[in-house]
C-alpha positions in Angstrom: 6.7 -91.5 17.4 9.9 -89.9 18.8 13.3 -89.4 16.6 14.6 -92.0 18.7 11.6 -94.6 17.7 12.1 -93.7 14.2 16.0 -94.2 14.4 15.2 -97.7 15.6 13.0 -98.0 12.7 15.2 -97.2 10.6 17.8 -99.7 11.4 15.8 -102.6 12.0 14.3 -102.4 8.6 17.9 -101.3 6.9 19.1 -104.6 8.4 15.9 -106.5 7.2 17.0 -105.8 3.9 20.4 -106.5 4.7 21.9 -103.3 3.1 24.5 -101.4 4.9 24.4 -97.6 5.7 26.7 -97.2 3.1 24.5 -98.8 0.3 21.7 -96.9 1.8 23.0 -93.7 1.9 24.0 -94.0 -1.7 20.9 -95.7 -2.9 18.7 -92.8 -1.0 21.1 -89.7 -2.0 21.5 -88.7 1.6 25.2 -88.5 2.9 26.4 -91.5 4.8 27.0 -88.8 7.5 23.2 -87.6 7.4 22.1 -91.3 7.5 24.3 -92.0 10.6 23.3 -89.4 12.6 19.6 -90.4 11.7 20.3 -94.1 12.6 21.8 -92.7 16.0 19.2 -90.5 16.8 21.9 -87.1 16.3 20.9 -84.2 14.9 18.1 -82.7 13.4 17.6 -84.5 10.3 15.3 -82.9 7.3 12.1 -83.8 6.3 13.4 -84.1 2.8 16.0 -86.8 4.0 14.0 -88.6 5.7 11.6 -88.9 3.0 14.4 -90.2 0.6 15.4 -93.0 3.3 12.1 -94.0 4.2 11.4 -94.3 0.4 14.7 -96.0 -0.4 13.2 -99.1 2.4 10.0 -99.2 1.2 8.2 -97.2 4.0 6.3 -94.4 4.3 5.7 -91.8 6.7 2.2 -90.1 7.6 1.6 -87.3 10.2 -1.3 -87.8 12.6 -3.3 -85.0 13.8 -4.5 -84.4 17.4 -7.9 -83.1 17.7 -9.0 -80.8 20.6 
């Protein structure tokens, strides 16, 4: 999954709840700045914030491994 896939994401399931950035960058203590650039697909968010937004809706994110 790409940052842009994730952005996506991000928003579909933000809308699903019918929360606004706003609310969601408050509820997941990651500026509304932060969150808008993630929801765009700017930037280089961290792996902390996007643990805290993914949490915040109720998601979680796992890490698959490639084997040679």
């Amino acid at each position: 999954m790409n940052i842009n896939e994730i952005s996506d994401y991000i928003v579909r399931r933000r809308k699903t709840l019918k929360i606004s950035q706003r609310e969601l960058a408050e509820l997941s203590g990651v500026s509304l700045h932060s969150l808008s650039n993630l929801e765009s697909g700017r930037g280089n968010p961290t792996l902390e914030n996007l643990l805290k937004v993914a949490d915040t809706l109720g998601v979680t994110i796992t890490a698959g491994v490639n084997r040679i």
